[in-house]
C-alpha positions, 0 to 999 in steps of 0.5 A: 513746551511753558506757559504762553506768555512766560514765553515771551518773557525770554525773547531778545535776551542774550550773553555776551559773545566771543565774535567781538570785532570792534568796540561797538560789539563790545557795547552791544554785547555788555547790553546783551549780557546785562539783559540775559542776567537780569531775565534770569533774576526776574524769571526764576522759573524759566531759568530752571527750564533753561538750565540757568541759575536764579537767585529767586525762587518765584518770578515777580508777577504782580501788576507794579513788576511787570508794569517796570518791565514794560517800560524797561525793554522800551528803554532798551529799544531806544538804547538800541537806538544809540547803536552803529550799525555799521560798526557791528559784525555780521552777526551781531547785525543778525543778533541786534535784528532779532533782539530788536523784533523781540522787544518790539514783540514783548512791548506789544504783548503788554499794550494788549493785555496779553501777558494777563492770559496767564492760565489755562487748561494746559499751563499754569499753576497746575502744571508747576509740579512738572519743574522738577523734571527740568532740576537735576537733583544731584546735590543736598543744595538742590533740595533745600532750594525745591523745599523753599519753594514748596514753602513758599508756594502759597505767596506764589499762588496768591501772586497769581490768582492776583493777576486773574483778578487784574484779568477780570478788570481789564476783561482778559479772561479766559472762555467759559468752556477754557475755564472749566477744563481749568478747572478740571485739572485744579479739582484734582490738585488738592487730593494728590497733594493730600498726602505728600507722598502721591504728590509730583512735589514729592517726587525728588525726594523718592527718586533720590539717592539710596545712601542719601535717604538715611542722611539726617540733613536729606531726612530733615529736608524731606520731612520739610517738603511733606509739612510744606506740601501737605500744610501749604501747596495743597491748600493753596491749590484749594484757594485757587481752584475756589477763586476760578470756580467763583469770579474768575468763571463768572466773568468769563464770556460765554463766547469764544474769540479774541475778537469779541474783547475789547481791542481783541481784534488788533491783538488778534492782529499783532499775534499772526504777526508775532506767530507767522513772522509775516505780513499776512492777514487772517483773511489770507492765512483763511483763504490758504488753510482751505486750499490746503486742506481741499488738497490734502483731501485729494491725497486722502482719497487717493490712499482710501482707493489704494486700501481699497474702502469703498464709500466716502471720505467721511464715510472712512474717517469714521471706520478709522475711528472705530476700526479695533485693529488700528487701536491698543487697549492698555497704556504700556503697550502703546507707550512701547509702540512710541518707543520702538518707532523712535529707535527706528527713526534714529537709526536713519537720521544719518541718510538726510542728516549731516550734523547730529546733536550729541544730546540724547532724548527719551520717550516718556507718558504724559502725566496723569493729572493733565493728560485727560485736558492736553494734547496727543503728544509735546516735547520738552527740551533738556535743560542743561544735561538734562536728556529731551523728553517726548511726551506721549498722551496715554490716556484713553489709548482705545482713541489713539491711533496706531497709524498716527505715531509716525508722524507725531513722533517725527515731529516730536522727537527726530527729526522733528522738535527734539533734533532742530532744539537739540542742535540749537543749544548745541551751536555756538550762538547766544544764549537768547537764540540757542535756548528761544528754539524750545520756548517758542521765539520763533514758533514759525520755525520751530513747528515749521520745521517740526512739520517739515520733519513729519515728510521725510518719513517719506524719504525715509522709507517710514510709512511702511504701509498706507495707513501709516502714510494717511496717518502722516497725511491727517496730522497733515491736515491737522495743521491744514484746519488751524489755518481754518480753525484759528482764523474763523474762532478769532476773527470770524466769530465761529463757534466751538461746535462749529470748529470740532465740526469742521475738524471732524469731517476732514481728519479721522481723529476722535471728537476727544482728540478734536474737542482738545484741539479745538480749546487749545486754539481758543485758548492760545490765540495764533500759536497755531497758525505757524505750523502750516505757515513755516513748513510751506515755507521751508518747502518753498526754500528748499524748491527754490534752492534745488531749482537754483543747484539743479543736479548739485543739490544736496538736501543734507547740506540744505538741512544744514543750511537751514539749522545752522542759525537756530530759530529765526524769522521767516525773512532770516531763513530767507537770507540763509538759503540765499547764501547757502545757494551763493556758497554752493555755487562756488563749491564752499 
């Protein structure tokens, strides 16, 4: 899933909709459809992801353009101000709630600071060459477009390191240990784009059409990319990676923790709110990530008896970790297991599933130049017809356990990430809300339910023996000490050896698995608090709806019901299962 704060760029906005009632739709709607063109104008780059159209190449992100951003979308809250409510449809009242929320929260993210939090280990500027994967090349026009990018990706990189600098002054920057796994990834940019052709820039030009590649336009065009790669983005990456390893490092803090920066504590604060979409507080979500994860453990013994391993918990963990049985040595061999676990998935959707996204997915390896700093696994929505992508790490693959693809891969691809965002784009809602399912809008939904997903493996009949079931347990915990984990960096101040410590002697995953987690939460604050905090909540719905139909329960009709409206806040979700109940109950 993009970079954090790009994210937050593409909530509250939507097009124009068909569901008109009354001439304040109409109003409301032209106000939807202004603002929907004008992120895409502002935002080129999220465009690509969407499958939208820009008419610029690189997003404005300097100091002055996000300063009239700011104040735009507060004149928009108070244009929404101007609105009758009571005049609106039922579901531009859903549709003005939430577009409201989101430019409270876009608003929020500037007062703080937190849209100079622009890098880090997993996105950023390093990360820029994956765009092509979200551009279908399919006509000459599309590589003209990716060739004037490539040209002019130097202002771009200057623009960005600019905002660092702002970064610096305004004390938002990144740890020091963040920083140099930054600059991990920066150091092998300029030789990969050395020569153009081992360059992930380069990429469209090789994969492109065998009757294209004789054409002198597409040969003009290709020779332009290798001048702008080999001339310009490549030196650019040197630039940059030069400034991190200089200023940007020396005034990175040495601690880690939102709290310990200026008005980090209240950030911290606004960032539960934005990521959980309740009233918790840190203490609170603390308090539950231990009961969780005290209980999670229980069920952990239960399975360690049932394989019968005598000898403690932690004691287990470690013979996991080791265990040659549980691990594969070459990248390709684990990448077929991914595979074939998928196809297996597919072919039970239907028993739990009433709607299926007509949308397809693949299952490809991370690449190689981020795969050592990221995490296990992600996906990547399919941008217009473009097929979703789940994402597998293949780095190492003696660290990654066999026993763990099950569940990684039902939350990942179905019915987990791939499933809910697929269908998202698919339903007949606004844009804003059909495309915010990939990019993080409403986190507490999209990994609630991407976490949900990883039990019905269950019902399913996929854990087909106990290591596959403990391994659905440990991502299970997993989300369990982010509760911990997030809320003790940022609020508590724990150290990072302190939290890889913790991590280590609950979950069976290896110290490199453990020491990229535990970055990832320091560098994206709260993000991980949404997994545990939205599939409770799920659970709780779907208890509360089947004590409500008692034998009349359907739980296909409940997935529907819960999908139904794309990603939505938690008090949304709320309002769905109660008229869901309502409208069972009357046999519609």
């Amino acid at each position: 899933m993009k970079q954090l704060f790009l994210t937050f760029l593409l909530i509250g906005l939507c097009v124009g909709s068909a569901w008109a009632q009354s001439s304040e739709d109409l109003r409301f709607e032209q106000l939807l459809d202004r603002e929907w063109e004008r992120l895409n104008q502002r935002q080129p780059l999220l465009a690509i992801y969407l499958g939208e159209e820009s008419d610029r190449l690189w997003p404005d992100s300097s100091a002055e353009s996000r300063e009239q951003e700011a104040d735009h979308y507060r004149q928009v809250l108070k244009e929404l101000e101007g609105f009758d409510v009571g005049a609106l449809s039922a579901a531009n009242l859903i549709n003005l709630r939430l577009f409201r929320q989101q430019l409270e929260w876009q608003t929020s993210a500037h007062q703080y600071r937190l849209d100079l939090f622009t890098q880090n280990q997993r996105e950023g500027l390093h990360t820029t060459a994956t765009l092509s994967s979200s551009i279908s090349f399919v006509e000459l026009e599309d590589y003209r477009l990716w060739v004037e990018r490539l040209e002019s990706f130097g202002d771009y990189a200057e623009a960005e390191r600019a905002v660092l600098e702002e970064a610096i002054t305004r004390q938002r920057v990144q740890p020091q240990i963040i920083v140099e796994r930054m600059l991990q990834a920066f150091r092998m940019q300029p030789d990969l784009h050395r020569q153009a052709r081992n360059s992930p820039f380069f990429r469209p030009f090789l994969e492109a059409k065998e009757e294209w590649k004789s054409q002198p336009e597409f040969l003009a065009l290709q020779e332009r990319a290798r001048v702008a790669i080999e001339t310009g983005v490549g030196p650019a990456m040197q630039r940059f990676s030069a400034f991190l390893e200089g200023p940007y490092l020396s005034a990175a803090p040495e601690e880690i923790g939102l709290g310990r920066l200026p008005g980090g504590a209240e950030a911290y604060s606004f960032l539960i709110k934005r990521y959980t979409t309740t009233e918790l507080g840190a203490d609170e979500i603390h308090r539950l990530g231990l009961q969780e994860v005290a209980r999670i453990r229980t069920e952990m013994e239960r399975i360690k008896e049932d394989v019968g391993f005598e000898g403690t918990l932690e004691q287990f963990f470690n013979h996991l970790r080791q265990a040659p049985e549980h691990y594969l040595k070459e990248p390709q061999e684990l990448l077929i297991r991914y595979r074939a676990f998928c196809k297996k998935v597919d072919g039970q959707m239907p028993n739990l599933f009433k709607t299926l996204p007509r949308k397809p997915y693949g299952v490809s390896p991370i690449p190689d130049y981020i795969a050592p700093s990221t995490t296990t696994a992600y996906y990547l929505p399919g941008a217009g017809e473009l097929a979703g992508t789940y994402c597998v790490n293949l780095y190492k693959p003696e660290t990654r356990a066999l026993f763990e693809i099950p569940a990684l891969s039902m939350h990942e691809a179905v019915p987990g990430h791939h499933h809910q965002i697929a269908l998202a784009q698919e339903l007949s809602l606004p844009p804003f809300r059909r495309h915010s399912a990939g990019f993080g809008d409403y986190t507490v939904f999209v990994e609630g339910w991407a976490l949900y997903a990883e039990s019905l493996g269950e019902e399913m009949g996929l854990y087909e023996d106990p290591y596959d079931l403990f391994g659905r347990y440990t991502y299970e915990m997993w989300r369990a000490i982010r509760l911990v984990l997030d809320t003790g960096i940022h609020t508590k101040g724990w150290t990072r050896r302190q939290a890889i410590d913790y991590f280590l002697a609950n979950s069976p995953r290896s110290e490199l698995d453990v020491m990229n987690e535990v970055d990832r939460y320091i560098a994206w604050p709260g993000q991980a608090l949404a997994y545990k905090i939205g599939e409770l909540e799920i659970r709780r719905q779907r208890k509360r709806a089947s004590e409500a139909l008692g034998a009349s329960f359907d739980l296909r009709e409940f997935h529907d019901a819960v999908l139904r409206e794309g990603a939505v806040p938690m008090n949304q979700l709320d309002r769905q299962i109660t008229e869901y109940i309502e409208e069972a109950r009357l046999g519609l």
